[in-house]
MDAnalysis code that builds the backbone (N, CA, C; Angstrom):
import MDAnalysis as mda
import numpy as np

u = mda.Universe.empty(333, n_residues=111, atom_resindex=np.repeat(np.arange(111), 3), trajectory=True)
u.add_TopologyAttr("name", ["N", "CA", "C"] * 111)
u.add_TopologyAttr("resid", np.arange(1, 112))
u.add_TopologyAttr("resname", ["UNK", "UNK", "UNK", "UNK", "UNK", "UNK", "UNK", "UNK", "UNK", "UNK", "UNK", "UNK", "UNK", "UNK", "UNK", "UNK", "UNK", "UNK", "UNK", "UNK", "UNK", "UNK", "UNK", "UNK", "UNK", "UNK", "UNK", "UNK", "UNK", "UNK", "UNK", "UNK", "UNK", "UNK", "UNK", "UNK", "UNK", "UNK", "UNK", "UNK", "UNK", "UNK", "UNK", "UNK", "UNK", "UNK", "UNK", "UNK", "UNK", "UNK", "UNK", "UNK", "UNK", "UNK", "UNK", "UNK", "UNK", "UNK", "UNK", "UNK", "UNK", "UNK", "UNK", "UNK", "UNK", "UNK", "UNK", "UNK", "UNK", "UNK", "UNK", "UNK", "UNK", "UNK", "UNK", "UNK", "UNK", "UNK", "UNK", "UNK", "UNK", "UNK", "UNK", "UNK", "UNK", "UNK", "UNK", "UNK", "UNK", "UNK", "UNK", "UNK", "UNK", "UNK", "UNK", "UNK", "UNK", "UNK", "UNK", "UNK", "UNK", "UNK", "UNK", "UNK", "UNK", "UNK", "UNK", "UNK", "UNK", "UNK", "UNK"])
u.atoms.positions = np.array([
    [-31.387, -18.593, -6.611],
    [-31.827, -18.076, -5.338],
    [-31.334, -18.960, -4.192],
    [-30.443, -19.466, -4.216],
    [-29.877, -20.687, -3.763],
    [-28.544, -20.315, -2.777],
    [-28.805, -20.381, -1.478],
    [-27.672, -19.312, -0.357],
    [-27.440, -20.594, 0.475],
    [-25.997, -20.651, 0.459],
    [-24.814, -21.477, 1.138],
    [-24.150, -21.069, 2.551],
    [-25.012, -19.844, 2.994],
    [-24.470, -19.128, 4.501],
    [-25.056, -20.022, 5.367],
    [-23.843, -20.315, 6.417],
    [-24.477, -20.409, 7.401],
    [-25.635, -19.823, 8.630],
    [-26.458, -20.496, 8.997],
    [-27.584, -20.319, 9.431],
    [-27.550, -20.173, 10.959],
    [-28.286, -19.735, 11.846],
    [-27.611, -20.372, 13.440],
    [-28.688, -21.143, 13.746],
    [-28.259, -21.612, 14.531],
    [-29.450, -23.545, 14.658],
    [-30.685, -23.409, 15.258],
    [-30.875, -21.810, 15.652],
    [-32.486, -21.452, 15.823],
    [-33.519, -20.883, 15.071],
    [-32.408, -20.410, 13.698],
    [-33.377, -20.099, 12.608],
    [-33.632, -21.400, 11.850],
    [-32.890, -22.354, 12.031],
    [-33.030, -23.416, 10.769],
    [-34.438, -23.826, 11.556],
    [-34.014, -24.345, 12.682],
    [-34.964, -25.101, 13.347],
    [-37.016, -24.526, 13.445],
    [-36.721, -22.934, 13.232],
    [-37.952, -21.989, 13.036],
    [-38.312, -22.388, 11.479],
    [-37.198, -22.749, 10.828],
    [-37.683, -22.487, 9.057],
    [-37.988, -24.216, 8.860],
    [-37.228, -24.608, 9.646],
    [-38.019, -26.542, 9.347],
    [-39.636, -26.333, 9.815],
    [-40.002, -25.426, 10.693],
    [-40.714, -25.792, 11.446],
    [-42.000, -25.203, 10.349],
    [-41.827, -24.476, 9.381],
    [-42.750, -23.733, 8.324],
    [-43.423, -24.595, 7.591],
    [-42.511, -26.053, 7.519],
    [-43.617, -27.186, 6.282],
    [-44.815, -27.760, 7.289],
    [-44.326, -28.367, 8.639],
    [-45.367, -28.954, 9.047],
    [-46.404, -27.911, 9.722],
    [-45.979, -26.859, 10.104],
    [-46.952, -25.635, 11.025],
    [-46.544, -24.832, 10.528],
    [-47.091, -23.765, 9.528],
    [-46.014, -22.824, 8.848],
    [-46.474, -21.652, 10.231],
    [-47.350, -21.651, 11.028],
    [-47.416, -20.377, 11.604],
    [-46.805, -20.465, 12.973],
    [-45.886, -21.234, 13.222],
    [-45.099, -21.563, 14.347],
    [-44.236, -20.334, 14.083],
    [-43.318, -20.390, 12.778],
    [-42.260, -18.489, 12.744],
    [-42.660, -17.522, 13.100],
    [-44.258, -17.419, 12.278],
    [-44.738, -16.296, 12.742],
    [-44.912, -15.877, 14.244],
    [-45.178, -16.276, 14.743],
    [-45.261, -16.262, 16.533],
    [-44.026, -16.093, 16.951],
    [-43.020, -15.976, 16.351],
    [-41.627, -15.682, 16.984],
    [-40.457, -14.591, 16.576],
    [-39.831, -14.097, 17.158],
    [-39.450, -12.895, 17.183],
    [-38.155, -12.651, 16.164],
    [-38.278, -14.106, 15.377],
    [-37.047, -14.080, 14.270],
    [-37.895, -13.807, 13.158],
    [-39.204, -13.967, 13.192],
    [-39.895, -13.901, 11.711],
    [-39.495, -12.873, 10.771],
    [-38.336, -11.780, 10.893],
    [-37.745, -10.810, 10.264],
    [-37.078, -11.223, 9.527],
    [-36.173, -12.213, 9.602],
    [-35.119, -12.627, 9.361],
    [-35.575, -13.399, 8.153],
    [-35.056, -13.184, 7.138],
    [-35.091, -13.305, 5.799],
    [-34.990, -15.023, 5.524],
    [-34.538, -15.482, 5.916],
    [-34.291, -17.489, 5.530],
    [-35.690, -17.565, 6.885],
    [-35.931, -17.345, 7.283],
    [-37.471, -17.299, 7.784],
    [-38.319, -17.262, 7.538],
    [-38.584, -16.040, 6.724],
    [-39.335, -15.389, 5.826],
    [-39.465, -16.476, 4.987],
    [-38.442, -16.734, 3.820],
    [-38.503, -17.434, 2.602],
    [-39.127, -18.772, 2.974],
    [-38.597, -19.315, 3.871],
    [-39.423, -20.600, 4.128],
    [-40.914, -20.793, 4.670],
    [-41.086, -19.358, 5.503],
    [-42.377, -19.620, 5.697],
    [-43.001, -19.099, 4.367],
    [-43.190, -18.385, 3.977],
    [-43.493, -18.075, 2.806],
    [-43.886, -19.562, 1.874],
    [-42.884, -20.508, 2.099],
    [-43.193, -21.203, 1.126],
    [-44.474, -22.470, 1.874],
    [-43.797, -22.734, 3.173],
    [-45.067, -23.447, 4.216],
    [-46.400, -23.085, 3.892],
    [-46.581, -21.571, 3.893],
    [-47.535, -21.016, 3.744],
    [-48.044, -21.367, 2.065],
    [-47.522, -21.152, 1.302],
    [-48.385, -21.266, 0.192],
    [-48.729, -22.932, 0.064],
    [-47.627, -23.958, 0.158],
    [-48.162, -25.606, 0.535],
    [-49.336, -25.680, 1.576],
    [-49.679, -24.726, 2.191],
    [-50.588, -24.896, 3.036],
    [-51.681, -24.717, 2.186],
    [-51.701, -23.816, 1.444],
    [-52.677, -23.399, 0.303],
    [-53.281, -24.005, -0.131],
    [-52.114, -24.300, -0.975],
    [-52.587, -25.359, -1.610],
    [-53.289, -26.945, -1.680],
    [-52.770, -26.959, 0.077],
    [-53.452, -28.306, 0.113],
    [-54.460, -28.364, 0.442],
    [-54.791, -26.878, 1.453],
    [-56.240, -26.931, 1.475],
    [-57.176, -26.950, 0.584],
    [-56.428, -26.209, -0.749],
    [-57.854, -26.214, -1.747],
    [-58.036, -27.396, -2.288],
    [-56.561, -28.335, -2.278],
    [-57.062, -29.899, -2.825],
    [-57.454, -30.463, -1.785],
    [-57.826, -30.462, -0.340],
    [-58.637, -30.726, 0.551],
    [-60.420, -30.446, 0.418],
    [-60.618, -29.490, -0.217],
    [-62.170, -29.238, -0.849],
    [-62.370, -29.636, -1.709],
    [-61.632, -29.859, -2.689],
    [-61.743, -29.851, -4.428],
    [-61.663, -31.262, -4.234],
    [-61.175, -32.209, -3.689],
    [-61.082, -33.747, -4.252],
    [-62.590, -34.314, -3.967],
    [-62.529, -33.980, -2.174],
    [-63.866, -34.885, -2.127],
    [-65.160, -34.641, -3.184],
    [-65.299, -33.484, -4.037],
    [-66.406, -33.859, -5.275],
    [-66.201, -34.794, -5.895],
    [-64.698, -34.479, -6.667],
    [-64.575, -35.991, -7.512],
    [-64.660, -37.323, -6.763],
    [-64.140, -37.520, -5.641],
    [-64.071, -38.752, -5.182],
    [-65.332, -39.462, -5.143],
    [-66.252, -38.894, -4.660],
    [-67.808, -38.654, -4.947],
    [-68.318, -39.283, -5.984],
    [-67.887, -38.582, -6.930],
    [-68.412, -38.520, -8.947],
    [-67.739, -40.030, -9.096],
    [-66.382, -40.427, -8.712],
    [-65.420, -41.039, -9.850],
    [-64.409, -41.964, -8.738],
    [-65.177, -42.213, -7.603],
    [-64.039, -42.823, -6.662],
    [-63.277, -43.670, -6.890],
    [-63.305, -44.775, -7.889],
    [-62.472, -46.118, -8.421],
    [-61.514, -44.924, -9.269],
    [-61.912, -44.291, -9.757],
    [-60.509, -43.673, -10.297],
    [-60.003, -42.567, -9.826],
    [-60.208, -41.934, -9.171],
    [-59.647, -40.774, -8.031],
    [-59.183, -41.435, -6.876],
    [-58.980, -42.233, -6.536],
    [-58.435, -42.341, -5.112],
    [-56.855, -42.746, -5.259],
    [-56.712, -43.812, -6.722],
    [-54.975, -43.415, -6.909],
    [-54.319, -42.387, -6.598],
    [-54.999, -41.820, -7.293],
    [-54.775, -40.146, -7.938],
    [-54.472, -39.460, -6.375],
    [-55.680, -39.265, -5.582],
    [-55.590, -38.828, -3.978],
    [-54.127, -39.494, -3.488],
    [-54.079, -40.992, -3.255],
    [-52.866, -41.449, -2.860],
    [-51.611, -40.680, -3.477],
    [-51.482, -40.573, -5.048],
    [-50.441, -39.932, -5.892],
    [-50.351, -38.368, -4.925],
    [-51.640, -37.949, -4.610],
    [-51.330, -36.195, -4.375],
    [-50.797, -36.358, -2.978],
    [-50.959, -37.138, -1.857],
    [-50.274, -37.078, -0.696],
    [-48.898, -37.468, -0.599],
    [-48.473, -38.840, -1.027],
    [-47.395, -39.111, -1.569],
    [-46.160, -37.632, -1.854],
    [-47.050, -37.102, -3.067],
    [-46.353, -35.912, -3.695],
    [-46.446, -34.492, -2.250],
    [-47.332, -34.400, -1.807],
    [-47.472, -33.056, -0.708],
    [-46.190, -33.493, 0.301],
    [-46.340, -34.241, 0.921],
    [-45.279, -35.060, 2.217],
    [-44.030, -35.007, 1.837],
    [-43.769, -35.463, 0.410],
    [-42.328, -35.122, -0.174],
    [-41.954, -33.825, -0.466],
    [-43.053, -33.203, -0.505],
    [-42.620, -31.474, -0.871],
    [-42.521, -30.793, 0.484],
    [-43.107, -31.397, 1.618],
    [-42.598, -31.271, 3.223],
    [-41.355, -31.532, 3.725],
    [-40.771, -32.819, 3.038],
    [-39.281, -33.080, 3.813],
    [-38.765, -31.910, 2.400],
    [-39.047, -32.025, 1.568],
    [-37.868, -31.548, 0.732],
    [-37.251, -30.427, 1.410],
    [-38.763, -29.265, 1.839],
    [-38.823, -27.886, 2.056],
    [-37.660, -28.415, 3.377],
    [-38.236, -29.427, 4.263],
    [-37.684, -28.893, 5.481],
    [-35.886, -29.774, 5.452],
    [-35.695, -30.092, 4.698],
    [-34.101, -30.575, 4.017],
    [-33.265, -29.447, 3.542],
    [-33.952, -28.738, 2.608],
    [-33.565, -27.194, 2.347],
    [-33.300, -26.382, 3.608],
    [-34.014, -26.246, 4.521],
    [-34.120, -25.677, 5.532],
    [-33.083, -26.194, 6.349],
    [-32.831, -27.518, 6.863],
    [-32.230, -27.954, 7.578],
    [-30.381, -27.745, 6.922],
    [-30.251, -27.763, 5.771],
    [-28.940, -27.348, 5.437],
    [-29.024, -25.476, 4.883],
    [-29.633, -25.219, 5.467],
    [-29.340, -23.795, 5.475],
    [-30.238, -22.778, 3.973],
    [-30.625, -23.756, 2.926],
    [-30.653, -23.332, 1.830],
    [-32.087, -22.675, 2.014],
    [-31.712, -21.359, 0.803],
    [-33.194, -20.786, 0.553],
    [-33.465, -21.325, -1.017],
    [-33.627, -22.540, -1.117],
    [-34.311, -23.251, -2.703],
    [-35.365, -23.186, -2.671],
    [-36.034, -22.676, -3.899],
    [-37.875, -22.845, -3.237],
    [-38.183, -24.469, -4.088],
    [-39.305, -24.419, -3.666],
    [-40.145, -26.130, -3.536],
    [-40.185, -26.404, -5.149],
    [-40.033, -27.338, -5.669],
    [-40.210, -27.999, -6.771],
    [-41.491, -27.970, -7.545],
    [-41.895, -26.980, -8.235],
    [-42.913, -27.241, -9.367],
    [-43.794, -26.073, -8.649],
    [-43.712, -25.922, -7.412],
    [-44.651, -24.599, -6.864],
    [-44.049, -23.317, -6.308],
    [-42.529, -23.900, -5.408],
    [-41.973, -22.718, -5.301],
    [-41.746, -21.619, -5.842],
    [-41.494, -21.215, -6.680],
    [-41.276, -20.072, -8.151],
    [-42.477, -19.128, -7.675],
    [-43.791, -20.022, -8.033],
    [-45.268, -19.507, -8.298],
    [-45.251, -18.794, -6.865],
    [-44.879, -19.671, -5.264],
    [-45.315, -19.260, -4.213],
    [-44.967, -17.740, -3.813],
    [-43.441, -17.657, -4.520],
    [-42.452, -16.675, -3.918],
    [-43.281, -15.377, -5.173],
    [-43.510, -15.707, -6.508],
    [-43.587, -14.969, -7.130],
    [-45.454, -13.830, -6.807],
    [-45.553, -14.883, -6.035],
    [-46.970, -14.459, -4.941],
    [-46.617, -13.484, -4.063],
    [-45.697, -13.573, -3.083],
    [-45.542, -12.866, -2.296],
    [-44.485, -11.613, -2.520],
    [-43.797, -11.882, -3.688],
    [-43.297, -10.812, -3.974],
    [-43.893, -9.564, -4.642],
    [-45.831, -9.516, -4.939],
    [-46.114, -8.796, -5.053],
    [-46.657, -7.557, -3.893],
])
């Protein structure tokens, strides 16, 4: 799923803009446009997801804090890198989806 076309430097800049604010595309009048789409699409589901590990940790941290808070450090670490990755993809034009979630995100919205 991996596209080598060039992009014009206001869609890249809309599809970087999907990891840190994914609803910045939406508000704009390219959101049609397919390498738009795909990236927000994927902003959007990292958004998801982090919110639900935004609810879901603080129990454990709670229960088990000497040993969950690596773990917390390990999951931000890992979210932030799946931010530049997305917006690296983006920035050279590519529609790759995200590492270990992309597949799942796209295979979401393609229903």
């Amino acid at each position: 799923m991996e596209e080598n076309t060039p992009k014009t430097k206001k869609n890249i800049h809309l599809a970087m803009a999907a990891y840190p604010v994914f609803f910045v595309p939406l508000l704009s009048k390219e959101k049609n446009d397919p390498f738009v789409k795909f990236h927000t699409h994927q902003g959007i589901g990292l958004f998801v997801i982090v919110s639900i590990l935004q609810f879901i940790l603080p129990f454990f941290t709670i229960l088990f804090s000497f040993l969950v808070m690596p773990f917390v450090l390990l999951i931000q670490i890992l979210i932030i890198t799946l931010v530049v990755i997305g917006m690296k993809n983006a920035y050279y034009g590519l529609t790759k989806p995200l590492p270990y979630i992309g597949e799942h995100i796209e295979s979401f919205f393609k229903k």
